[in-house]
C-alpha positions as CSV (number, residue, x, y, z in Angstrom):
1,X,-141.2,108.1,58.0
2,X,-141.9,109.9,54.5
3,X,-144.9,109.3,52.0
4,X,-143.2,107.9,50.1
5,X,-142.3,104.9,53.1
6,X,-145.6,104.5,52.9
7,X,-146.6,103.5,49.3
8,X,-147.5,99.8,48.2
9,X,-144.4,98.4,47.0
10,X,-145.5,95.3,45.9
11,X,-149.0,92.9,45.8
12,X,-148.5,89.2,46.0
13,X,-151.9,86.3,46.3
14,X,-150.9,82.9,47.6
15,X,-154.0,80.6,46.6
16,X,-154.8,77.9,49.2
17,X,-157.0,75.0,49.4
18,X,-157.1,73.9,52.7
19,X,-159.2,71.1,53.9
20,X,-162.4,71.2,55.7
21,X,-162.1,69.5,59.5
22,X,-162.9,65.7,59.3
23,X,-165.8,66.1,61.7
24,X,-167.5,68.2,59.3
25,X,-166.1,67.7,55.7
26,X,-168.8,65.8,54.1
27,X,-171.4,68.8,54.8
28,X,-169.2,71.0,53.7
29,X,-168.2,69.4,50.7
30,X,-172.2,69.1,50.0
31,X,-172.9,72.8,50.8
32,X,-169.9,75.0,50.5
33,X,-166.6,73.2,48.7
34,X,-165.4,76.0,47.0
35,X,-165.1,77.7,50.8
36,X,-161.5,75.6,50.8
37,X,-160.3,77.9,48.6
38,X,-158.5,80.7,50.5
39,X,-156.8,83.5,48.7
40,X,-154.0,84.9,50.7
41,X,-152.9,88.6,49.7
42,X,-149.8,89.9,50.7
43,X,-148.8,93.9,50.4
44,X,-145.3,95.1,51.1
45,X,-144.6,99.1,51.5
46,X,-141.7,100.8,49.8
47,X,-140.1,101.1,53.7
48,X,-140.3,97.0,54.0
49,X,-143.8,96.9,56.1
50,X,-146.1,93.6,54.9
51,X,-149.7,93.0,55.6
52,X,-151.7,90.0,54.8
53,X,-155.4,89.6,54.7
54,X,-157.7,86.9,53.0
55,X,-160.8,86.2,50.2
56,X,-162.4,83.3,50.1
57,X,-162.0,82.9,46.3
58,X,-166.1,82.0,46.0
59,X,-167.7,83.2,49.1
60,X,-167.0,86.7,50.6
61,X,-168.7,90.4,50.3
62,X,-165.9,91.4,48.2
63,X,-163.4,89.7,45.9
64,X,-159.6,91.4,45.9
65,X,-157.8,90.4,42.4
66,X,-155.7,91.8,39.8
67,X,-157.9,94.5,38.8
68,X,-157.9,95.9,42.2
69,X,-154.6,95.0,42.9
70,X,-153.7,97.6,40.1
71,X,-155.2,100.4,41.7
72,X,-153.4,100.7,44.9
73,X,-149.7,99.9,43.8
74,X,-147.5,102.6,43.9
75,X,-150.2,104.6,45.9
76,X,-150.3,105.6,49.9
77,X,-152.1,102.4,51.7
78,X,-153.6,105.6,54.1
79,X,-155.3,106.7,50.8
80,X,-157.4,103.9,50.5
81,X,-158.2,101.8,53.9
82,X,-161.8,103.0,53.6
83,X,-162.3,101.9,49.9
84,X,-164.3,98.7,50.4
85,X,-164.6,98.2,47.1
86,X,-161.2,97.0,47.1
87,X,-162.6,93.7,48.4
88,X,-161.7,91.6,51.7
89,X,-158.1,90.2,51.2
90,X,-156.4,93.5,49.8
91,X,-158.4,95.9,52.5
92,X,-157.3,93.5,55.6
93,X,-153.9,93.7,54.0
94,X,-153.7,97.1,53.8
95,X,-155.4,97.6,57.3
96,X,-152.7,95.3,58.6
97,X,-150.3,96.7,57.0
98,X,-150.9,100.9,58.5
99,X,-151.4,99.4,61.5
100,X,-147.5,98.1,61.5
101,X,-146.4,101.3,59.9
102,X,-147.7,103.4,62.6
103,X,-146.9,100.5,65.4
104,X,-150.8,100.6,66.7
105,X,-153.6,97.7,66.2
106,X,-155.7,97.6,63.8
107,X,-158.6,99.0,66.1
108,X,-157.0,102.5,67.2
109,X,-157.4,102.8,63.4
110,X,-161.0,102.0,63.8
111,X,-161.7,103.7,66.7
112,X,-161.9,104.1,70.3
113,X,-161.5,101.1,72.0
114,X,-164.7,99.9,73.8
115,X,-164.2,96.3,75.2
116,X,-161.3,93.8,75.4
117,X,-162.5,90.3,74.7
118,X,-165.0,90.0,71.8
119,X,-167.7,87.3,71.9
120,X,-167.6,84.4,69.2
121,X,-169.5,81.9,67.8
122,X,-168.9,78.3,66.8
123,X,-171.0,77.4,63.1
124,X,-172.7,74.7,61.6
125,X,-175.0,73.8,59.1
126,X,-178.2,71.4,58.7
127,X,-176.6,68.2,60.5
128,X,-178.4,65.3,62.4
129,X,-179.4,65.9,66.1
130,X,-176.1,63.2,66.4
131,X,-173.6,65.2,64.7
132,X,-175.2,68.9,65.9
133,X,-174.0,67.1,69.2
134,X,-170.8,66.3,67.7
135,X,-170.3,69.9,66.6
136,X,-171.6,71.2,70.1
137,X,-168.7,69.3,72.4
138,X,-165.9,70.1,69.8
139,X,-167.0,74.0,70.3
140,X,-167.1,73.7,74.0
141,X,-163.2,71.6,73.9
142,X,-162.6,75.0,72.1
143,X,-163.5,77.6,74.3
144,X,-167.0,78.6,72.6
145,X,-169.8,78.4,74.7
146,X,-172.5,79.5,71.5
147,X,-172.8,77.7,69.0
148,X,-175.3,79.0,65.5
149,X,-176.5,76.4,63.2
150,X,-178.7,76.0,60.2
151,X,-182.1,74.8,61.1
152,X,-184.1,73.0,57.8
153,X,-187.0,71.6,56.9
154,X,-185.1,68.3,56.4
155,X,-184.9,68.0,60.0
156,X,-187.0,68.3,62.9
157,X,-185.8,70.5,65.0
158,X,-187.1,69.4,68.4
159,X,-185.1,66.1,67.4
160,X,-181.8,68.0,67.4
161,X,-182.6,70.5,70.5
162,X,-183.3,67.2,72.7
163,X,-180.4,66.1,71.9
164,X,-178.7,68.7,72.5
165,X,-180.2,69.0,75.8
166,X,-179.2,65.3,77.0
167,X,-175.4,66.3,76.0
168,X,-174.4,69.7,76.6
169,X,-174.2,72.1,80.0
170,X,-176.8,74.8,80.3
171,X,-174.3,77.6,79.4
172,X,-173.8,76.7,75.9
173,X,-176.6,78.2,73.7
174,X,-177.8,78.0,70.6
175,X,-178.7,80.3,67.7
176,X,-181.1,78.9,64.9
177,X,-181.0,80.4,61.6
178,X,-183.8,79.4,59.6
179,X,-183.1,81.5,56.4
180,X,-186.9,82.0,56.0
181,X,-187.6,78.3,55.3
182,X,-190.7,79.0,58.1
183,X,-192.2,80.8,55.8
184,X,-195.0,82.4,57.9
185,X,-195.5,83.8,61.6
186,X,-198.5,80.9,61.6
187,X,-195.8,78.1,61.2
188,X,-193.2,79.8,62.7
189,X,-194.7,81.1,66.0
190,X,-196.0,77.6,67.3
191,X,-192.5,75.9,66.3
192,X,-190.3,78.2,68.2
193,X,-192.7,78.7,71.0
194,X,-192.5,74.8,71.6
195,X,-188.6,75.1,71.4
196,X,-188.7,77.8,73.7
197,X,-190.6,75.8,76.3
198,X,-188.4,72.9,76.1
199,X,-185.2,73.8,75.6
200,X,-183.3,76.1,77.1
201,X,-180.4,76.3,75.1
202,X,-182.4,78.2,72.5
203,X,-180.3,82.0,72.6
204,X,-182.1,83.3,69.5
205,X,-183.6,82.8,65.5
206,X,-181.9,84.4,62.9
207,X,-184.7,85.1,59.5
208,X,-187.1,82.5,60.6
209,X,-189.8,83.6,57.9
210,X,-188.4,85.6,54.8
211,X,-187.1,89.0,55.9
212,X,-189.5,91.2,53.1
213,X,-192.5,90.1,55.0
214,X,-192.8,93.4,57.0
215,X,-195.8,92.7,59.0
216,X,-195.2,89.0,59.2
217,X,-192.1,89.4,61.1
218,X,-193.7,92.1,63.8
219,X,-196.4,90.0,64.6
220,X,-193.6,86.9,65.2
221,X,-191.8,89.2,67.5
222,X,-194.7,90.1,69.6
223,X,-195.5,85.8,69.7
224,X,-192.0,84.3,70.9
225,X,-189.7,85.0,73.4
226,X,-186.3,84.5,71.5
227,X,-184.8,87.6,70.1
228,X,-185.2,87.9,66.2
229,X,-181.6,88.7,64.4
230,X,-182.2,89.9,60.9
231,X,-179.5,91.0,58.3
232,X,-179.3,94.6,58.4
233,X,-180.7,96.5,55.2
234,X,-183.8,94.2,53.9
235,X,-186.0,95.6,55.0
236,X,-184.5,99.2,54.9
237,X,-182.9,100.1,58.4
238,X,-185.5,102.9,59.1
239,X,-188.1,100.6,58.2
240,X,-186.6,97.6,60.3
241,X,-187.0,100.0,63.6
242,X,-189.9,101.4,63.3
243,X,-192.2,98.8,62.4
244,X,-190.2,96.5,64.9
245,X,-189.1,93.8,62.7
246,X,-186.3,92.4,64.6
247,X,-184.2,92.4,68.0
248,X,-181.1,92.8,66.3
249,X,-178.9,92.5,63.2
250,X,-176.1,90.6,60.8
251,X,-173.6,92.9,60.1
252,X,-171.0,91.9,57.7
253,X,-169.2,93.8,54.9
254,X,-166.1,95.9,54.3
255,X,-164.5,98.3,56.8
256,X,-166.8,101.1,55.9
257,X,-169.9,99.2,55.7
258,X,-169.3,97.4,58.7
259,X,-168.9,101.2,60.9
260,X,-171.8,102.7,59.6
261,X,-174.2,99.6,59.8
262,X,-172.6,99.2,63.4
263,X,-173.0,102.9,64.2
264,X,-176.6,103.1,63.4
265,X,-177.6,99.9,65.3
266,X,-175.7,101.6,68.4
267,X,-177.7,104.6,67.7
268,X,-181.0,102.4,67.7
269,X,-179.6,100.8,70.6
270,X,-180.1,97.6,68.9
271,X,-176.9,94.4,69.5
272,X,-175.4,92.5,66.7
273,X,-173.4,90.1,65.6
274,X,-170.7,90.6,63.1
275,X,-170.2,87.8,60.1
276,X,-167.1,87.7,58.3
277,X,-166.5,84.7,57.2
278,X,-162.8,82.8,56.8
279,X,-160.2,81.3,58.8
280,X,-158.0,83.1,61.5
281,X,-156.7,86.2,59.5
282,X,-161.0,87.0,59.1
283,X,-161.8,86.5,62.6
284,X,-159.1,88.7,64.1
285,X,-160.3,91.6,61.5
286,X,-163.4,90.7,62.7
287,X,-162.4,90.9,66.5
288,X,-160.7,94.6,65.7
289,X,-163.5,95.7,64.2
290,X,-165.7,94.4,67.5
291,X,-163.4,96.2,69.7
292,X,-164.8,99.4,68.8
293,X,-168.1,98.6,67.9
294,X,-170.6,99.2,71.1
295,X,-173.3,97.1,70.3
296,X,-171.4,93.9,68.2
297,X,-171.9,92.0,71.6
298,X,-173.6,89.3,69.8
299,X,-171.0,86.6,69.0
300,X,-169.4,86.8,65.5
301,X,-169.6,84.7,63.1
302,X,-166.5,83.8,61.2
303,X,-167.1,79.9,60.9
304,X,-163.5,79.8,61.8
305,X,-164.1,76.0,63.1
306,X,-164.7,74.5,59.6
307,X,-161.2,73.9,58.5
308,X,-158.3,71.8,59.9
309,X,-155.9,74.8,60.8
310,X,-157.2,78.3,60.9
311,X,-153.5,79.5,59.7
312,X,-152.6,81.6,62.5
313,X,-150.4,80.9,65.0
314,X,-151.4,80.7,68.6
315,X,-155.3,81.0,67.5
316,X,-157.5,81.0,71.4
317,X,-160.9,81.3,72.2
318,X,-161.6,81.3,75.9
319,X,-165.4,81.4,77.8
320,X,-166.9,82.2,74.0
321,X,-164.2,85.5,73.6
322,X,-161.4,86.2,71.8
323,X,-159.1,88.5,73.3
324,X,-158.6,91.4,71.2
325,X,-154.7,92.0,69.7
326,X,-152.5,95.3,70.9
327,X,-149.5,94.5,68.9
328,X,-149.3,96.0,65.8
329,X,-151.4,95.4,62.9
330,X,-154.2,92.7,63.0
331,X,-151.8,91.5,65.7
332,X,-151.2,88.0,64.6
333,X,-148.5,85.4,63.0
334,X,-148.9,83.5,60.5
335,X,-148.1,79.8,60.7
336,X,-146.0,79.7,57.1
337,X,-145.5,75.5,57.7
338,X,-149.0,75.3,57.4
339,X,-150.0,77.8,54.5
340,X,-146.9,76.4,52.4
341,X,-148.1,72.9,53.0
342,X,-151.6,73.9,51.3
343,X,-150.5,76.2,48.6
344,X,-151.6,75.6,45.3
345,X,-151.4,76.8,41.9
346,X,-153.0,80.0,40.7
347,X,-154.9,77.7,38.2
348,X,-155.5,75.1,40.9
349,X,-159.0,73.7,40.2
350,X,-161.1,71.7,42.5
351,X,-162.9,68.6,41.8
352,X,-166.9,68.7,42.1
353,X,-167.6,65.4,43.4
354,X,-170.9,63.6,42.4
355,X,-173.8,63.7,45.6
356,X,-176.7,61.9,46.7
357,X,-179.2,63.5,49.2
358,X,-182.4,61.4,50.4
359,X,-185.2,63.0,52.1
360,X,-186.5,60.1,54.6
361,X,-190.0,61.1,55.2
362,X,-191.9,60.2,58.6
363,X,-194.3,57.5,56.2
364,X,-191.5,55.8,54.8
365,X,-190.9,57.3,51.4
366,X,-187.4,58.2,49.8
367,X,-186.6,61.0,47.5
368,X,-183.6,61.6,45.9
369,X,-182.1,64.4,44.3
370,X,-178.2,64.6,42.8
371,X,-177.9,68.7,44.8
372,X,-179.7,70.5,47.1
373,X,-182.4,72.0,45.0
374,X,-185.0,70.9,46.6
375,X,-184.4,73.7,49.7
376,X,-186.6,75.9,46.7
377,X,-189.2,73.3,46.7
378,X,-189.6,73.9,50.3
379,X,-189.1,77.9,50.7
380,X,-192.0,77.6,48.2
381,X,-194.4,75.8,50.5
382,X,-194.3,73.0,47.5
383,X,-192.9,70.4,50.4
384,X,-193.9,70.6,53.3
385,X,-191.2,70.5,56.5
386,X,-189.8,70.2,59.8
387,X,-191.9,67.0,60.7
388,X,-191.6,65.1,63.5
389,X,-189.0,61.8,62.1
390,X,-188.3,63.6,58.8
391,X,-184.5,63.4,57.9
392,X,-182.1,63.9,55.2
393,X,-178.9,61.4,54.1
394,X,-175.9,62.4,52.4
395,X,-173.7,60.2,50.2
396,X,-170.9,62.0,48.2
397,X,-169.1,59.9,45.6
398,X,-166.4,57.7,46.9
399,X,-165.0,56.8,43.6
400,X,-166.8,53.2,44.4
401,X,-168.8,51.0,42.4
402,X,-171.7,50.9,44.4
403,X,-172.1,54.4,44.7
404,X,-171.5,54.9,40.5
405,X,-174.1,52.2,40.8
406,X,-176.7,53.8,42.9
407,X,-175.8,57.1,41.4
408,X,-176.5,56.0,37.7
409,X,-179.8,54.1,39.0
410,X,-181.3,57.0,40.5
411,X,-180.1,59.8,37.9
412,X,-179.3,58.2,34.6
């Protein structure tokens, strides 16, 4: 093998919309459509070698198109694996792709190799306690045996955690992430507390009260049992471990990002979980990159589970782990039938659909609103939330009369 063997030959994007899974499609059409967009990127070396990784075209920490694309043709993919400003699809691709040329995985690129099977989570987002159950017994017919969720003030959360209780064994756990919506240790401490009590599917909280808020989030610590996972850089890392902020961290980012932030947690000697998000070409970078990080033994994140294929072939999860690939590359197939059955145009463009959400409040009143702006309302402390019967309904438009109807009625 020359240098010259091991140039990018040729850069090729293969834009997908692939739909979300029926059990979950109408939240996800309410709170993240644009995530059925995947952006396959293709690389091929001058010797022949391809690699393949994937953007979500609106929702990833970096986008790979054209402009990048440009940079790296002609040039040695060793040259630039570490250049994360490359964005997702393109540095997967070219990850992938060394991997093959050199016949190792992905992780002896990485590093050494420190465990085998890499934990993994199932995800879902702000759902009523019937469908969080829903979402719980598809993970476990998976293989997952965590599952994290999106806890909101639209809900009440001991509502969902009892059923949750009534329907799933005690092995399966749940992480909450609040996304700050507790605004304060003196809301949050008492509410997480009483979940604590109760249920004991509880695993941890992920930013119950806004992350800034220093002191706030030390004095939670020392008031609940559950460990606190905080994204890792607000506050500043140094600050994070010294004042005592958190338990742990979200790690997410390109391939350089990802070491460092995972190499200094190890060196506090602090877990966490790694969030990548997108289908099975994601999570298997994301299970490389877990291989050789110590302290990722919090499940990842990859929300895998969303859509109706996850594009790779032979795609397992087994007691909450995936085991990690030493074939070549990221060590997977792709399933082509599938990807060629949900390829689109390059100027494919997807439909917004018209929604409805109605906050049912415990005393009987209604509020609607046509998005989900209200979520500022309550980060502000303007609504109040998380009370006992609260509850929020979602209608998206079904092309129907009665819902133009409704829709026009409510909104003008």
């Amino acid at each position: 093998m020359t240098s010259k063997d091991c140039e990018v030959a040729d850069i090729e994007h293969i834009l997908l919309h692939v739909p979300f899974h029926p059990r979950c499609a109408k939240v996800k059409q309410t709170r993240v459509p644009f995530w059925s967009l995947v952006d396959v990127c293709k690389i091929t070396t001058s010797a022949g070698v391809t690699g393949y990784g994937e953007t979500l075209t609106r929702y990833t920490w970096g986008q790979s198109n054209e402009r990048q694309f440009a940079r790296v043709r002609g040039k040695n993919i060793f040259d630039h694996l570490w250049d994360d400003s490359l964005g997702a699809g393109l540095q997967m691709a070219l990850f992938d792709a060394a991997g093959k040329t050199l016949g190792v995985p992905c992780h002896k690129l990485l590093g050494a190799q420190y465990r085998e099977t890499c934990p993994v989570s199932w995800w879902s987002q702000d759902r009523t306690p019937e469908e969080w159950v829903m979402e719980a017994l598809a993970a476990i017919d998976h293989g997952f045996t965590t599952m994290k969720v999106k806890a909101r003030p639209w809900f009440y959360p001991e509502e969902q955690f009892e059923a949750i209780k009534k329907s799933v064994p005690n092995y399966f756990k749940i992480d909450a992430d609040f996304n700050g919506l507790l605004l304060g240790e003196d809301y949050a401490a008492p509410l997480i507390r009483r979940l604590e009590d109760t249920y004991s599917q509880l695993a941890m909280v992920e930013t119950p009260i806004p992350q800034n808020d220093v002191a706030g989030n030390a004095l939670l610590r020392q008031k609940i049992a559950s460990p606190i996972a905080m994204h890792f850089g607000n506050p500043p890392f140094m600050t994070a471990v010294r004042e005592g902020v958190c338990d742990g961290f979200v790690v997410g980012g390109g391939a350089s990002r990802v070491m460092k932030q995972g190499t200094l947690a190890a060196e506090a000697n602090m877990p966490f979980w790694l969030q990548l998000v997108g289908s099975g070409l994601t999570t298997m970078w994301g299970v490389h990159l877990g291989a050789v990080l110590s302290h990722a033994r919090w499940p990842a994140i990859p929300c895998v589970n969303i859509w109706t294929h996850p594009l790779v072939k032979d795609f397992k999860v087994e007691g909450g782990h995936i085991r990690v690939p030493n074939t070549p590359g990221l060590g997977i197939e792709l399933d082509w039938d599938v990807i060629e059955r949900y390829r689109v145009d390059p100027d494919f463009k997807l439909e917004e659909k018209r929604q409805i959400h109605t906050i049912c409040w415990p005393d009987g009143r209604r509020t609607h609103y046509p998005d989900g702006s209200y979520r500022e309302d309550f980060l502000a402390g303007r609504l109040t939330g998380f009370l006992p019967g609260i509850r929020l309904e979602l209608k998206l438009d079904d092309e129907s009369d009665a819902f133009d109807r409704e829709y026009r009625k409510l909104f003008g």
